[in-house]
C-alpha positions as CSV (number, residue, x, y, z in Angstrom):
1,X,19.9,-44.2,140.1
2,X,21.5,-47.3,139.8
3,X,18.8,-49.6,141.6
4,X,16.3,-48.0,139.1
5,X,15.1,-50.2,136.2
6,X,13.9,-48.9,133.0
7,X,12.4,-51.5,130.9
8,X,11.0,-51.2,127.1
9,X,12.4,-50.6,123.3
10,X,14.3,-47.8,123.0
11,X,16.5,-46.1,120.4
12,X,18.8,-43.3,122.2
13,X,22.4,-44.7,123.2
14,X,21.5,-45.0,126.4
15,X,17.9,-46.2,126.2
16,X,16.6,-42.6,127.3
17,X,16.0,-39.0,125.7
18,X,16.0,-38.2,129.1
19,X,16.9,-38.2,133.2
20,X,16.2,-35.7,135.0
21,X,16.6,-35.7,139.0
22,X,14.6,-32.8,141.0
23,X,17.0,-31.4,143.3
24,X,14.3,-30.6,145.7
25,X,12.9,-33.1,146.2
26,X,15.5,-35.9,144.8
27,X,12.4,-37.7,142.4
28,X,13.8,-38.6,139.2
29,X,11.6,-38.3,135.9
30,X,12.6,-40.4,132.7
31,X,11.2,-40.2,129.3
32,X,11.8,-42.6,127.2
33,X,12.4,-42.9,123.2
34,X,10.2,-45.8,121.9
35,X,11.1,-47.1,118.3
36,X,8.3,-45.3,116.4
37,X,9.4,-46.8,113.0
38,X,6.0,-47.5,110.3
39,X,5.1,-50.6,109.5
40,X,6.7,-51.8,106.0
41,X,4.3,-54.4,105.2
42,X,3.0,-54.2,101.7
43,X,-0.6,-54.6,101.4
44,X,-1.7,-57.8,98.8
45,X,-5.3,-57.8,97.0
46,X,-5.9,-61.4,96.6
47,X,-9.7,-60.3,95.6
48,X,-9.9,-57.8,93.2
49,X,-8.8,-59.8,89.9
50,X,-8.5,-63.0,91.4
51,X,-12.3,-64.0,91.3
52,X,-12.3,-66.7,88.2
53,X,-14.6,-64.5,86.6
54,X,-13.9,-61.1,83.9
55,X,-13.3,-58.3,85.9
56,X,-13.0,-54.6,84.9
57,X,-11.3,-52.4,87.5
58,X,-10.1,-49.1,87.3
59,X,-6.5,-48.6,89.7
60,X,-6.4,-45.7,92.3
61,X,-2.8,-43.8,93.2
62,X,-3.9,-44.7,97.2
63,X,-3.8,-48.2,95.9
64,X,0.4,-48.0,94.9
65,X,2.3,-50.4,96.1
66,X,-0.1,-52.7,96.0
67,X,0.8,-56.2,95.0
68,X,-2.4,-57.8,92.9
69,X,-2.9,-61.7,92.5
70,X,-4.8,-62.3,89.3
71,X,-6.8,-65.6,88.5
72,X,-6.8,-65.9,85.1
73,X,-9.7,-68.1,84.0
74,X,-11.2,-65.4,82.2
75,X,-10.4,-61.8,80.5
76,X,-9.0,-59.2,83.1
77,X,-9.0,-55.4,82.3
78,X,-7.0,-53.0,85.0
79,X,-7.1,-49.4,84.1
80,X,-4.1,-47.4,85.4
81,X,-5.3,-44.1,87.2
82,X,-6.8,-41.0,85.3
83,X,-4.3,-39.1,84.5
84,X,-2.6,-36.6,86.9
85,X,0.7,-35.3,87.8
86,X,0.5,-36.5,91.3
87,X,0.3,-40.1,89.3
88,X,4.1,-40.0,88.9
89,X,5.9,-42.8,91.5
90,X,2.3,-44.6,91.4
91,X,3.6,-48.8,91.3
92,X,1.7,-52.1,91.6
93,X,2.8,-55.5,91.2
94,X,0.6,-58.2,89.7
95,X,1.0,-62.2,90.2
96,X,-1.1,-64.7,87.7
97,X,-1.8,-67.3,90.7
98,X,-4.3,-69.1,87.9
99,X,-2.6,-69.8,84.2
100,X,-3.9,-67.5,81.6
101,X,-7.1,-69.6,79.9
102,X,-7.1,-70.0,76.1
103,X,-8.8,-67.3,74.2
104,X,-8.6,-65.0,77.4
105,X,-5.7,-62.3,78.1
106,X,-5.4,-59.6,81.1
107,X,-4.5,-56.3,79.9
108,X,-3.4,-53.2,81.8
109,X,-4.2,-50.2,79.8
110,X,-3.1,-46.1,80.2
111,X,-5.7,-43.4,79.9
112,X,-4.8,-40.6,77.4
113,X,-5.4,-39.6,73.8
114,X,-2.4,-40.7,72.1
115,X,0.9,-40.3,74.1
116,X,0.6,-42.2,77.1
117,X,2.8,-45.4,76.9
118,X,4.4,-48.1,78.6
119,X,8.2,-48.5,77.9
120,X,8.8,-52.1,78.6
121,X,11.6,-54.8,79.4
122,X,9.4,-58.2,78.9
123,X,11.2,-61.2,79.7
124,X,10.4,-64.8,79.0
125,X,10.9,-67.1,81.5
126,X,10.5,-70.7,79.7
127,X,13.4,-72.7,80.4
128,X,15.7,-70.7,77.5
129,X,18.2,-68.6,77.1
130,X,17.3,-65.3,78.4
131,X,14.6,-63.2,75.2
132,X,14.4,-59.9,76.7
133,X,12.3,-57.9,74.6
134,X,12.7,-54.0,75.2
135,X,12.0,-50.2,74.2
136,X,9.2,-51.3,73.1
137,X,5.9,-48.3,73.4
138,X,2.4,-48.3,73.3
139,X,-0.7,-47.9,76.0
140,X,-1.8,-51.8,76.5
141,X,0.1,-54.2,78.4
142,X,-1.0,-58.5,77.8
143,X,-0.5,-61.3,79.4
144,X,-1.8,-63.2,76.0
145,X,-3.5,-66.4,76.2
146,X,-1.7,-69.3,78.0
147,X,0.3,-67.3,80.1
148,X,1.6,-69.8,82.5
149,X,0.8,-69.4,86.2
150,X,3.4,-67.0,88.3
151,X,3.8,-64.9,85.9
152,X,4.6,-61.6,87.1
153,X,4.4,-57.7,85.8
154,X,5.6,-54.4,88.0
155,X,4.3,-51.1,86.6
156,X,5.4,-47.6,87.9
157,X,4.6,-44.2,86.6
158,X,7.8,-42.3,85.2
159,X,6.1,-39.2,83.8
160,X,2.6,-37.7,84.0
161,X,2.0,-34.3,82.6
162,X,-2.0,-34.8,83.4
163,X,-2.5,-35.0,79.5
164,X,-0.3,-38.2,79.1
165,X,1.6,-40.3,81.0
166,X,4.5,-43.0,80.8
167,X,4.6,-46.2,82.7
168,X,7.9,-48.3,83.2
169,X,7.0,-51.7,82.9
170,X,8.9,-55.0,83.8
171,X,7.3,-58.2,83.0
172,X,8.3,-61.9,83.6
173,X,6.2,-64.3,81.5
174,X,6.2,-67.4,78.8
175,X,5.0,-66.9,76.7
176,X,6.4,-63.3,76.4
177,X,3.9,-60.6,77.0
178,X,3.0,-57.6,74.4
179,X,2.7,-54.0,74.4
180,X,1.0,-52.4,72.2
């Protein structure tokens, strides 16, 4: 065995989950362990809301983890998912690569009929101490007019009872954004 050379990735100690030698006819049989691990790679939309035009879009749970770049020329409207209880653990991450223009805003709004909320930390990011606004409830997230370019907002699903639905919500922005 020792002129024998196994080549490859492996994960086992020894490079091998196994060796086995035929005592018949002395062939040897190896089967290796390859590193099987998924790819981590998060998946970026750079088209969706990132046209330079309005754009309307309602979000999709195969669509979590998503990160969403967002051109903000003119008014953006994402829709979370309809609601469902398989909604909870849904996230996406959205990047203003184009300051918001005056007059326009992007807004991320929850379905439901009155309880559905996002419960926010919204931090402002111009140059000052740090204005954390937080605890704050209601079912439309803004980026208001003149949001400046890099802004960012992360939104997951904490509960979803399929009638209503809160979202935690982290924002970094000047100016500050809103919930309402």
């Amino acid at each position: 065995m020792a002129n024998t050379t196994f080549n490859g990735p492996v994960r086992s100690e020894n490079g091998f989950k196994s060796i086995t030698k035929n005592s018949t006819t002395g062939a040897i049989t190896t089967e290796a362990v390859y590193d099987t691990r998924p790819n981590f790679r998060v998946t970026v939309d750079n088209s969706t809301f990132n046209t330079g035009a309005a754009v309307t879009d309602t979000l999709t749970r195969a669509e979590s983890g998503t990160i969403f770049t967002i051109d903000g020329t003119d008014d953006i409207v994402i829709n979370m998912p309809a609601l469902s209880t398989a909604n909870v653990g849904t996230t996406y991450e959205f990047y203003l690569t184009t300051a918001m223009a005056s007059g326009k805003t992007t807004t991320l709004v929850l379905p439901g009929s009155s309880v559905s909320n996002f419960f926010g930390m919204l931090q402002l990011v111009g140059g000052t101490a740090a204005n954390p606004a937080t605890g704050i409830s209601g079912d439309t997230l803004t980026l208001i007019a003149l949001t400046v370019k890099n802004a960012r907002v992360k939104v997951t699903c904490i509960t979803d009872d399929g009638t209503n639905s809160t979202w935690k919500a982290e924002t970094l922005s000047t100016p500050i954004a809103t919930i309402s």
